[in-house]
Backbone as CSV, one residue per row, in Angstrom:
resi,resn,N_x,N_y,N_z,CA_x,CA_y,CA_z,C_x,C_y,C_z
1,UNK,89.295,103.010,136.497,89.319,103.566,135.145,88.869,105.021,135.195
2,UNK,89.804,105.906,134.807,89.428,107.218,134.651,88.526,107.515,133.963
3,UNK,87.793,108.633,133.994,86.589,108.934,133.563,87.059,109.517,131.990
4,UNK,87.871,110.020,131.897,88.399,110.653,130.169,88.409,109.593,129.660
5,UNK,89.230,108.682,130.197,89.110,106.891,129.386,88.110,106.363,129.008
6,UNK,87.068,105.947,129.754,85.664,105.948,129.565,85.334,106.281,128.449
7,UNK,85.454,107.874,128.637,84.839,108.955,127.521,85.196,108.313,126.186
8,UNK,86.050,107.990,126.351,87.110,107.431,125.042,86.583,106.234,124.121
9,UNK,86.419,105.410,125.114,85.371,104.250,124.681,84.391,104.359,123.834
10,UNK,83.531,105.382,124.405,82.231,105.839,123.595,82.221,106.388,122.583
11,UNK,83.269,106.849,122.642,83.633,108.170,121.175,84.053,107.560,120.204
12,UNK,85.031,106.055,120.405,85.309,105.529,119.202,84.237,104.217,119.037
13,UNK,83.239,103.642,119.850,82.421,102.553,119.121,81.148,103.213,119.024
14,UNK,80.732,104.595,119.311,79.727,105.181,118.726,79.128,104.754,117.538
15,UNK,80.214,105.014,116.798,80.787,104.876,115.553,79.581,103.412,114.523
16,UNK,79.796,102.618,115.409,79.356,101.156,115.189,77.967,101.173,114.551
17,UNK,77.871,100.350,113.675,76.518,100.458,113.308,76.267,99.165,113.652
18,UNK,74.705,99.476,114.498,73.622,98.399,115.464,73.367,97.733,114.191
19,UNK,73.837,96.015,113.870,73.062,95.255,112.899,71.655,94.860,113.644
20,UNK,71.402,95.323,114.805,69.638,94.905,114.997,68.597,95.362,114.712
21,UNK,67.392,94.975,114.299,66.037,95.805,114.238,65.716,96.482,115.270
22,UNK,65.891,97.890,114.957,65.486,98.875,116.213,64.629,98.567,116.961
23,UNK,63.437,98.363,116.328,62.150,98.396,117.263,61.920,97.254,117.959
24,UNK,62.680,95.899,117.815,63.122,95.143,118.811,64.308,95.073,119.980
25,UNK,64.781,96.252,119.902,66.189,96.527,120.269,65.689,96.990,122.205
26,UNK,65.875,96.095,123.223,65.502,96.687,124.605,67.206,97.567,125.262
27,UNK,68.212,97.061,124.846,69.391,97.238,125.142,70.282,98.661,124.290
28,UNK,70.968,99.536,124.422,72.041,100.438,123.706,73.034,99.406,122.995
29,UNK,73.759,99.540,121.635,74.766,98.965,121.647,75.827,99.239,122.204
30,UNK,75.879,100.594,122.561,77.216,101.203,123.299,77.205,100.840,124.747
31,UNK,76.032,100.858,125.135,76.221,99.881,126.461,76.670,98.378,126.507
32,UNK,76.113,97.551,125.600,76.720,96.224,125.386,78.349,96.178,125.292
33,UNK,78.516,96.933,124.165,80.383,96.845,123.980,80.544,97.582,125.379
34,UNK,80.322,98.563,125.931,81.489,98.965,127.028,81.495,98.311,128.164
35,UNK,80.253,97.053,128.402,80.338,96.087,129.519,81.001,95.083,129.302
36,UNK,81.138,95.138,127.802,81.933,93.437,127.447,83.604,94.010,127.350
37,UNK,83.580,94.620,126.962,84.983,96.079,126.667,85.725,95.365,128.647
38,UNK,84.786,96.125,129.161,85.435,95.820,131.062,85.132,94.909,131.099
39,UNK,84.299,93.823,130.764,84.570,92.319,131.393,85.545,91.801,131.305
40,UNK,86.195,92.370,129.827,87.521,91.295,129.063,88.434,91.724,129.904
41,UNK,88.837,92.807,130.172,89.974,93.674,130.690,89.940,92.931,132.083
42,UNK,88.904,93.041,132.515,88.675,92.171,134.306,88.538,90.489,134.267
43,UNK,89.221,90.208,132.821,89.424,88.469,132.958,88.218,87.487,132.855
44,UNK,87.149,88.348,132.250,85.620,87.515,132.520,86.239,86.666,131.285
45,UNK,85.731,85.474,131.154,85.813,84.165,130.227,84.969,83.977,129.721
46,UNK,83.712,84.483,129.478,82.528,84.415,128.462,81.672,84.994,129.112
47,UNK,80.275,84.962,127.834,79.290,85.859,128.622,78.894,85.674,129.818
48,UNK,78.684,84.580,130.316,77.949,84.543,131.655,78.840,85.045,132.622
49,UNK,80.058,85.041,132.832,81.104,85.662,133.286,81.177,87.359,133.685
50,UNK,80.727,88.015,131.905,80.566,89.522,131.961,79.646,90.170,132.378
51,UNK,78.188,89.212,132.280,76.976,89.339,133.100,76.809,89.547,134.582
52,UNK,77.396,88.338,135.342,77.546,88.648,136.566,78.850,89.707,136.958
53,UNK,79.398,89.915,136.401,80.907,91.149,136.252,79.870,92.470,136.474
54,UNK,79.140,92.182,135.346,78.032,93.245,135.442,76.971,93.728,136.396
55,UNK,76.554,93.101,136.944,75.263,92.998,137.392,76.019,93.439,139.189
56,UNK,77.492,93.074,139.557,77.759,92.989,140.860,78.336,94.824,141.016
57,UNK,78.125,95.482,139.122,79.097,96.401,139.269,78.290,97.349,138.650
58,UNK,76.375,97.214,138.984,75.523,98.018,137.987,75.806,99.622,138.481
59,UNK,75.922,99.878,139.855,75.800,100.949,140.545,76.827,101.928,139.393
60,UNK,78.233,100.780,139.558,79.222,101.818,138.417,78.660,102.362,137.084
61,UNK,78.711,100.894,136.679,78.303,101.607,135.185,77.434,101.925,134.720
62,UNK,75.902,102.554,135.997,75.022,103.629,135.428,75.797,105.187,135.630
63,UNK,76.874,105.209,136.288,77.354,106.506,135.983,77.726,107.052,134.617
64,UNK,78.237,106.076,133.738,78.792,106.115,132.175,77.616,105.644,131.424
65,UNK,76.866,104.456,131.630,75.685,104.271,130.893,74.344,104.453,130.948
66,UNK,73.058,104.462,130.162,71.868,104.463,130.060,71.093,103.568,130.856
67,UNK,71.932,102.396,130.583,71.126,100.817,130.859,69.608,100.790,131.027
68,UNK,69.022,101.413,130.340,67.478,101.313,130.283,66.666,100.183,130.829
69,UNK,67.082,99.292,130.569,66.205,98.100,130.868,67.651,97.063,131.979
70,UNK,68.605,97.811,132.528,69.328,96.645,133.171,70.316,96.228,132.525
71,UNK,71.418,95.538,133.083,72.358,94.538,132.278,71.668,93.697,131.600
72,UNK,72.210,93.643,129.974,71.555,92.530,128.594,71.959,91.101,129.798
73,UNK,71.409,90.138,128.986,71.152,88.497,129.021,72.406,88.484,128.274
74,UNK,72.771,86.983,129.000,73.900,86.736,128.288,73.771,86.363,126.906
75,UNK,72.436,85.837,126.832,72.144,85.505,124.927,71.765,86.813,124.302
76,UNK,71.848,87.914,124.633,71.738,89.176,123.929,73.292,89.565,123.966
77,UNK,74.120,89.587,124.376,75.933,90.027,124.109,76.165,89.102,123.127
78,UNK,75.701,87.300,123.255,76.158,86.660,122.101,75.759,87.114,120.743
79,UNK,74.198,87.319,121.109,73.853,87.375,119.363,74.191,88.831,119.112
80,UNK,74.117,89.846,119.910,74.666,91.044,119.076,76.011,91.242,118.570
81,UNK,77.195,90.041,119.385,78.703,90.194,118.935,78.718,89.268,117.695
82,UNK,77.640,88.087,117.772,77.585,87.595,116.648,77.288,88.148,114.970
83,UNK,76.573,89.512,115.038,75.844,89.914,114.138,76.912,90.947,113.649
84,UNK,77.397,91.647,115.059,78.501,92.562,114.508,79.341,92.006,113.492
85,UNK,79.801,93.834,112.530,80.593,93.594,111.258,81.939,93.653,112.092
86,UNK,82.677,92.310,112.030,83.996,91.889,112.812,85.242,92.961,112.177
87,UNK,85.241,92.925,111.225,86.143,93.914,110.613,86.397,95.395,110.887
88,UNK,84.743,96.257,111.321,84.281,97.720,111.998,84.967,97.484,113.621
89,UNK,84.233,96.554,113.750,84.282,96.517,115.307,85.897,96.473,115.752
90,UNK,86.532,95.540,114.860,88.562,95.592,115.127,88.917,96.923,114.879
91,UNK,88.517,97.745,113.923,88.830,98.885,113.461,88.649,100.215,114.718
92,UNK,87.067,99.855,115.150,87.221,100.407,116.824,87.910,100.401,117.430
93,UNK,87.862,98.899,117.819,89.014,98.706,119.131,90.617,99.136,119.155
94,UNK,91.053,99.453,117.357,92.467,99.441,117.271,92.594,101.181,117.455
95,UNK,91.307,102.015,116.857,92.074,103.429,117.171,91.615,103.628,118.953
96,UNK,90.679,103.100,119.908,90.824,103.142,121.193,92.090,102.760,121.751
97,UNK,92.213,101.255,121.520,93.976,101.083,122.188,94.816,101.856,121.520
98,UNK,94.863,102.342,120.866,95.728,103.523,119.669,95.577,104.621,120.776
99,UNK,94.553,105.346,121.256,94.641,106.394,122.542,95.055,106.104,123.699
100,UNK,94.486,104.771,124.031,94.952,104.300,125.342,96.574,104.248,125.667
101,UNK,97.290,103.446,124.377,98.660,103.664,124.679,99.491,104.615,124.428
102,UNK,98.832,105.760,123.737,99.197,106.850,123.978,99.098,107.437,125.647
103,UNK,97.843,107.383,125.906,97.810,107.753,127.409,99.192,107.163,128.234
104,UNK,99.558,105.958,127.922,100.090,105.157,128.948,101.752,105.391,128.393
105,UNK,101.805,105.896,127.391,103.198,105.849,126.810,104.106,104.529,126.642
106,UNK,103.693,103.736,125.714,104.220,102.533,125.008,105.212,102.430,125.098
107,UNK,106.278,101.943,125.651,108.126,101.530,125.084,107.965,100.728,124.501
108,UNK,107.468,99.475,124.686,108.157,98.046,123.943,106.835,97.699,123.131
109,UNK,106.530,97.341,121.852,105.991,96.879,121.549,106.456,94.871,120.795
110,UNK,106.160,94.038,121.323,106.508,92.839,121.181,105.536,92.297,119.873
111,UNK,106.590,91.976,118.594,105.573,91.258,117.933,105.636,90.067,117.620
112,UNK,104.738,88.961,117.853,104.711,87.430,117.448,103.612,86.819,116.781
113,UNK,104.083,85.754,116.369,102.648,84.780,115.821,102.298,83.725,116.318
114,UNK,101.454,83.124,116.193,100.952,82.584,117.496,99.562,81.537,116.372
115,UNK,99.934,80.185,116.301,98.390,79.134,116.232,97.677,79.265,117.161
116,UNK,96.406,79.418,117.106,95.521,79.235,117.999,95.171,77.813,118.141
117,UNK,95.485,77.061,119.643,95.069,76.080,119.909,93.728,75.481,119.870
118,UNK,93.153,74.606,118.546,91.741,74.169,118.529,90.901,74.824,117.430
119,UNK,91.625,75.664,116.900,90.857,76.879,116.127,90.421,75.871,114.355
120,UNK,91.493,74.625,114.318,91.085,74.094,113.292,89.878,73.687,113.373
121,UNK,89.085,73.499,112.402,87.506,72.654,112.275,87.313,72.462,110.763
122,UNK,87.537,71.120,111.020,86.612,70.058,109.568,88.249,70.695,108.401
123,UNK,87.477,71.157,107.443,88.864,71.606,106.399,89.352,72.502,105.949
124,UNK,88.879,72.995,107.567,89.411,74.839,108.125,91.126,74.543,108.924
125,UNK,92.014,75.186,108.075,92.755,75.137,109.073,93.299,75.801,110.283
126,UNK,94.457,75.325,110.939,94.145,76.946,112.393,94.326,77.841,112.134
127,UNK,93.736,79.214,112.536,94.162,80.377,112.576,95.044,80.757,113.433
128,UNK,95.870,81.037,112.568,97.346,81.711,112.556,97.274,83.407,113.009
129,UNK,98.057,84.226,114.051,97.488,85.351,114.237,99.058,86.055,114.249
130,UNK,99.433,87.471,113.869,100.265,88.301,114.195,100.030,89.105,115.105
131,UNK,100.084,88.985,116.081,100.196,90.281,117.197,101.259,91.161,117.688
132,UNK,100.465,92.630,118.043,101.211,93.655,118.479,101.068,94.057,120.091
133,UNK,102.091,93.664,121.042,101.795,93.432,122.487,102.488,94.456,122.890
134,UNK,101.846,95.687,123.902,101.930,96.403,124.324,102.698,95.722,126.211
135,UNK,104.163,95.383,126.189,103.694,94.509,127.335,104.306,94.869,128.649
136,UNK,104.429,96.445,128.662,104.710,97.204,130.038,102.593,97.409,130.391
137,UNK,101.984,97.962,129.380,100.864,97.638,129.307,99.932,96.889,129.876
138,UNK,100.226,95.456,129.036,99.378,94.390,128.812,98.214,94.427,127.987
139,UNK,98.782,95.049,126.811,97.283,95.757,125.807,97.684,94.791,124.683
140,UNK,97.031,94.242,123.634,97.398,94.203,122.323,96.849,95.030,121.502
141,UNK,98.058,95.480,120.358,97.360,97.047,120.037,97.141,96.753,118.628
142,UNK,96.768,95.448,118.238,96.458,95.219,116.755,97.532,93.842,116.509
143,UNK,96.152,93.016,115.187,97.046,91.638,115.251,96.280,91.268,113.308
144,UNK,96.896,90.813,112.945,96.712,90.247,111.294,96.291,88.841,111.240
145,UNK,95.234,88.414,110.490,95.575,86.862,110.549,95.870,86.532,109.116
146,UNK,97.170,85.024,109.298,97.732,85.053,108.012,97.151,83.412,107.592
147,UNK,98.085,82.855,106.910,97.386,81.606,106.483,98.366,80.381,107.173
148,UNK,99.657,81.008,107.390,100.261,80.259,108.535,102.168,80.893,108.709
149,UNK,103.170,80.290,109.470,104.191,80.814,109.574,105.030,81.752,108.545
150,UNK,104.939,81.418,107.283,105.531,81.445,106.569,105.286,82.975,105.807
151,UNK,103.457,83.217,106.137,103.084,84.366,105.862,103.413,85.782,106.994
152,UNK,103.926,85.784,108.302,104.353,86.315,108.468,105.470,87.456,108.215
153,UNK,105.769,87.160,107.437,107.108,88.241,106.574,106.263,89.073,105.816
154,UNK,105.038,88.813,105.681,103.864,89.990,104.571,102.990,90.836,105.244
155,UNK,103.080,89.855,106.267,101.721,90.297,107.578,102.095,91.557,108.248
156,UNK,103.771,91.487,108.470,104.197,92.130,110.111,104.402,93.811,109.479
157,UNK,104.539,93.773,108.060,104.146,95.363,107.575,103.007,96.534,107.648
158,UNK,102.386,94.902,107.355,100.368,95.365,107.296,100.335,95.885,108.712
159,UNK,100.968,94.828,109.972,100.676,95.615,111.079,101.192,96.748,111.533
160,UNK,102.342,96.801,110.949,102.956,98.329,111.651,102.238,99.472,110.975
161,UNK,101.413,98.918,109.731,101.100,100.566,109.424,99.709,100.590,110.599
162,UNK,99.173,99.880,111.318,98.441,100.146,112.427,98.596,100.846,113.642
163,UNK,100.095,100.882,114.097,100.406,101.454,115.294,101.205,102.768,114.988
164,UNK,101.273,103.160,116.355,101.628,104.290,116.321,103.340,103.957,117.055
165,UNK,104.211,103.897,116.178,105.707,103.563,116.657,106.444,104.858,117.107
166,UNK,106.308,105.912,117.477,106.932,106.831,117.911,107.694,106.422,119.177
167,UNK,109.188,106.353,119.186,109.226,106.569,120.895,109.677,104.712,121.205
168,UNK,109.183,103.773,120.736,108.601,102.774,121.024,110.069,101.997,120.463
169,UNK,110.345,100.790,121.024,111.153,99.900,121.057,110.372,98.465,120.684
170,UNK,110.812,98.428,118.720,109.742,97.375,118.590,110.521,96.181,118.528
171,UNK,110.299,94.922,118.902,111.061,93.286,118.902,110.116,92.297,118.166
172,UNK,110.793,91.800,117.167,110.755,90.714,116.620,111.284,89.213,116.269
173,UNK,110.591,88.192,116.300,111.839,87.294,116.070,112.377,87.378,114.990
174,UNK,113.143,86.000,114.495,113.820,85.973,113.405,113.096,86.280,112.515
175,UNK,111.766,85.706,112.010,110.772,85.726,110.764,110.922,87.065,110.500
176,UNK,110.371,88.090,111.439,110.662,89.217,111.504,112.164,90.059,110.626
177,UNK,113.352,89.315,110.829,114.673,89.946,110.236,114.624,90.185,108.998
178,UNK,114.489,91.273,108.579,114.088,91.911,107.129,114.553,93.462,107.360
179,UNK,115.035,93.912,106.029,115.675,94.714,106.100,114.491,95.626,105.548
180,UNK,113.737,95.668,105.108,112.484,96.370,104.845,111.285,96.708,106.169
181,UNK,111.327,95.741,106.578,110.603,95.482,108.008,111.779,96.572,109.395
182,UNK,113.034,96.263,109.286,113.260,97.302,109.799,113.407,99.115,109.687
183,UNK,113.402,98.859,108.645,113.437,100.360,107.423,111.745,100.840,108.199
184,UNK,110.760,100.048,107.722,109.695,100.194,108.425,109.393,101.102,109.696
185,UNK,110.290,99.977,110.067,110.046,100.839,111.922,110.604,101.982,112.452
186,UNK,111.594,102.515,111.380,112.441,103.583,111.312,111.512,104.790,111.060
187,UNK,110.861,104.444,109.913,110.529,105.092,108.991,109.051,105.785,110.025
188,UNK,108.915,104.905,111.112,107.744,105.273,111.820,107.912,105.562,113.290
189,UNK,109.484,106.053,113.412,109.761,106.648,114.214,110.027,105.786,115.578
190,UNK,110.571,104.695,115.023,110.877,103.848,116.499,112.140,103.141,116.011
191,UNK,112.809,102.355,117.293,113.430,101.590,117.182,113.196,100.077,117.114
192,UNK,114.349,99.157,116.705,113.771,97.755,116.605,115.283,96.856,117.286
193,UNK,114.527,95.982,117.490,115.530,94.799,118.293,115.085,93.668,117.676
194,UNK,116.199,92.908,116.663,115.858,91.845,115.753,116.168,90.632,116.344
195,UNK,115.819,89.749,116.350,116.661,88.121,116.521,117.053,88.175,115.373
196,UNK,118.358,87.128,114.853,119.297,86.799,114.045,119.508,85.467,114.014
197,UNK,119.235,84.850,113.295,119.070,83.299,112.747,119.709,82.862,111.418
198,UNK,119.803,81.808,111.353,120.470,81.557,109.879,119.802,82.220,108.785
199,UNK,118.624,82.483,108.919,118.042,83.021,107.160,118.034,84.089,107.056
200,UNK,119.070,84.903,108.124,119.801,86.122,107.853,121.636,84.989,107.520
201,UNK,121.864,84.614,106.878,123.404,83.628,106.707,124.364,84.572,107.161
202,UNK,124.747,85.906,106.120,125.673,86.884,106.628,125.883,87.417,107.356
203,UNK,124.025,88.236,107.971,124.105,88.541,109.297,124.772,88.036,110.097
204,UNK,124.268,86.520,110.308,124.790,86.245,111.450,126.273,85.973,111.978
205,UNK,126.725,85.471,110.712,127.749,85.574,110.620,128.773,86.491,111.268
206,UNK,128.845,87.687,110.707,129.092,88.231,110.878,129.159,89.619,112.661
207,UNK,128.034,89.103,113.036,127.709,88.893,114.263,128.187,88.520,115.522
208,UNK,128.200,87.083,114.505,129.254,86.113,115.707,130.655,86.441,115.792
209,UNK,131.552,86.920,114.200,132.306,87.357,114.451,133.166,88.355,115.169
210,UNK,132.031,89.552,115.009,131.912,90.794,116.036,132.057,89.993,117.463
211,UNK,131.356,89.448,117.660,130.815,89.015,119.485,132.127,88.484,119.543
212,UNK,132.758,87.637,119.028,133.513,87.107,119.037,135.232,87.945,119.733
213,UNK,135.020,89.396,118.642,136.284,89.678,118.720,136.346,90.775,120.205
214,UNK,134.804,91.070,120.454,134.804,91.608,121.751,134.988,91.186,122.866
215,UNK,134.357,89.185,122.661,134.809,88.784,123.576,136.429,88.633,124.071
216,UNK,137.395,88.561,123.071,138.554,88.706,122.768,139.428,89.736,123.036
217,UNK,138.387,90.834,123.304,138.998,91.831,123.764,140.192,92.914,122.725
218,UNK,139.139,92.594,121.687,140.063,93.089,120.271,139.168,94.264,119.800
219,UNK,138.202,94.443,120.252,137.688,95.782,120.056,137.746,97.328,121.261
220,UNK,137.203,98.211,120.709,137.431,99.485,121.996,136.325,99.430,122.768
221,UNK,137.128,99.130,124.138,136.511,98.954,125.455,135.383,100.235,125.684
222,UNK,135.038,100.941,125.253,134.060,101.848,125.295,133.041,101.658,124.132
223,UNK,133.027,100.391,123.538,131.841,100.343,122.955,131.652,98.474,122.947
224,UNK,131.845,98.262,124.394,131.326,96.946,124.633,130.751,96.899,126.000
225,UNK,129.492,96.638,126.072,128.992,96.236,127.589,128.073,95.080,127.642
226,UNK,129.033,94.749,128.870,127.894,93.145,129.475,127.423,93.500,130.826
227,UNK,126.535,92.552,130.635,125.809,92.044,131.829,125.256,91.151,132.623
228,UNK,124.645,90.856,133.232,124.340,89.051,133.670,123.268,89.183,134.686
229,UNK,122.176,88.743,134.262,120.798,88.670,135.421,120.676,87.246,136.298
230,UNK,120.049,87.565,136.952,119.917,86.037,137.770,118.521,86.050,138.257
231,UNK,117.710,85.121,137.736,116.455,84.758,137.978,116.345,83.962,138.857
232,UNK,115.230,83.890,139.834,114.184,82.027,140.070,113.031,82.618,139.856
233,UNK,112.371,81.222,139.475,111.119,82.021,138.827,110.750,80.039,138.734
234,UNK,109.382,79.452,139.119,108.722,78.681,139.066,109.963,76.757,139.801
235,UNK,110.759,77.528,140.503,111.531,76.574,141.028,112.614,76.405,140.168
236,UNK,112.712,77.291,139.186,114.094,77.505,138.071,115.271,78.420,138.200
237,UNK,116.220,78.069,138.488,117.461,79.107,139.375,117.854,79.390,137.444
238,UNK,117.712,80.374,137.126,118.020,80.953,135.775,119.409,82.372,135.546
239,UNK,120.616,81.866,134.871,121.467,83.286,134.906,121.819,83.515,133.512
240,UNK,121.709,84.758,133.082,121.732,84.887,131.397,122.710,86.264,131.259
241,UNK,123.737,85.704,130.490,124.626,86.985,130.451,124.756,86.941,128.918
242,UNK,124.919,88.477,128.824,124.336,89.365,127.698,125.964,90.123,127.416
243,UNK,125.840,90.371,125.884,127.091,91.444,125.507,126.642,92.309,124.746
244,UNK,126.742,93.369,124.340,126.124,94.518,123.735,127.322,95.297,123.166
245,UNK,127.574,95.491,122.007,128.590,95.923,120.877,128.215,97.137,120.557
246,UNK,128.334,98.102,121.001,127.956,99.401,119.467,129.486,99.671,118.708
247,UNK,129.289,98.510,117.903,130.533,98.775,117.056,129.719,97.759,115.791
248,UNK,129.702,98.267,114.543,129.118,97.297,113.410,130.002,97.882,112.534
249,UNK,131.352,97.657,112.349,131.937,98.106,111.023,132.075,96.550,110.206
250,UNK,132.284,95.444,111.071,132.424,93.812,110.907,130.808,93.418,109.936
251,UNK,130.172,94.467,109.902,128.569,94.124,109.363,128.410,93.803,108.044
252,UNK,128.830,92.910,107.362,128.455,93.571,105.545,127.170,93.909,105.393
253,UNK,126.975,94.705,104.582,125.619,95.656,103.993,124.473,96.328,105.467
254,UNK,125.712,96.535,106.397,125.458,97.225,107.220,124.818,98.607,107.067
255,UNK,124.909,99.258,105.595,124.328,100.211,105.356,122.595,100.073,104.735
256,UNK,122.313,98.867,104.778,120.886,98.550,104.016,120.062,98.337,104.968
257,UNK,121.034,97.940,106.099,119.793,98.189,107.602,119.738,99.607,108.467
258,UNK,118.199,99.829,108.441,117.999,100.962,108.852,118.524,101.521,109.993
259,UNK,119.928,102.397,109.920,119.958,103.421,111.854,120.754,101.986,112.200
260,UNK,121.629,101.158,111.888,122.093,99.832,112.847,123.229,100.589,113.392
261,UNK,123.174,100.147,114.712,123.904,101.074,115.423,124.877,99.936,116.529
262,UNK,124.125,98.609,116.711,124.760,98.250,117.711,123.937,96.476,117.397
263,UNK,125.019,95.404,117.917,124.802,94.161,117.874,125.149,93.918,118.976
264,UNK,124.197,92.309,119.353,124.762,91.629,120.812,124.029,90.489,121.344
265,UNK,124.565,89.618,121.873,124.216,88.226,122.167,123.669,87.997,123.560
266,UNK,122.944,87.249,123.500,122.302,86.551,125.332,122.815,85.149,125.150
267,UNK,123.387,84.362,126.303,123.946,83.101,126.342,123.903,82.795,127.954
């Protein structure tokens, strides 16, 4: 980890306000978050995890930190992440990965929703999450929680006004296919790659018809290209061939989607 990166860290959870009583306080909070910050990134699975992460890697991170008294106890990371205002602390982390993938220059941003397995309790139900996956990366650069599938179509706005879409090639599934939601991503300086499902009806329709007439060989050969990959991957011999149209005159209300420039199928 580069040392400007680092820097980076500090500059945006500075910010944080310590819910502890000072004068009981043996630990920095900015030291706590930037050890738990690199534990996560290095795959630690809970505190006791980031502790020894820590403790094997003190030499490093007295170059960036204070550590006055040593790496915290693992029951001092719990109760101080416990106390933290969850809402400040996301707000941190989203304008840091907000620099970071700037540093790294984002193409694809992948967005999905996702139940959390187990997350129900008593007559809580699961939390439901929208995420924004950075996944040349491997960052998530901001995520919504909704009340379940259905709220996704309200959510995936809230998140784009979080990122920074310049440049960026954003994908969604079907839930996602909204003609506002793509206007969105336009509007913020990126491109988008939709899935197409029935609760687009015309879309798709219309779609298929296109694919159709290219496959047919009824459109101009300079605005049709295929291709065909061939995977193995976990003892699975996998081949997926793809057609790619930049031709949408077959589109109705082809003009209400933002910049549509081109349709095309995987089979």
């Amino acid at each position: 980890m580069a040392a400007s990166n680092v820097g980076s860290i500090k500059k945006h959870f500075t910010r944080l306000k310590d819910p502890r009583v000072r004068r009981r306080t043996q630990h920095l909070l900015i030291d706590i978050i930037f050890i738990a910050i690199c534990g996560v990134i290095a795959n630690c699975n809970d505190w006791h995890d980031i502790v020894l992460f820590a403790k094997k890697r003190q030499a490093w991170f007295k170059r960036f930190l204070r550590l006055p008294n040593g790496v915290p106890s693992h029951d001092t990371f719990e109760r101080v992440f416990t106390l933290l205002d969850g809402q400040a602390f996301q707000r941190c982390c989203l304008l840091w990965l907000r620099e970071v993938s700037e540093l790294l220059g984002v193409k694809h941003i992948a967005i999905d929703g996702k139940t959390l397995c187990g997350s129900a309790r008593g007559t809580l139900k699961p939390l439901h999450l929208v995420s924004a996956w950075a996944t040349q990366a491997g960052l998530t650069l901001g995520q919504v929680a909704v009340d379940g599938k259905s709220n996704e179509i309200t959510a995936i706005p809230v998140l784009l006004e979080l990122l920074d879409l310049k440049g960026a090639l954003v994908t969604i599934d079907a839930m996602g296919c909204q003609k506002d939601i793509a206007a969105k991503i336009v509007a913020g300086g990126g491109d988008y790659l939709l899935t197409v499902k029935a609760n687009q009806e015309h879309l798709l329709e219309d779609i298929q018809t296109t694919v159709e007439k290219a496959l047919d060989g009824k459109l101009p050969t300079d605005t049709v290209e295929q291709y065909t990959t061939h995977t193995v991957d976990h003892g699975r011999d996998e081949e997926r061939s793809y057609v790619v149209i930049h031709h949408v005159e077959d589109i109705r209300d082809r003009d209400q989607w933002a910049q549509l420039k081109t349709v095309g199928m995987c089979y």
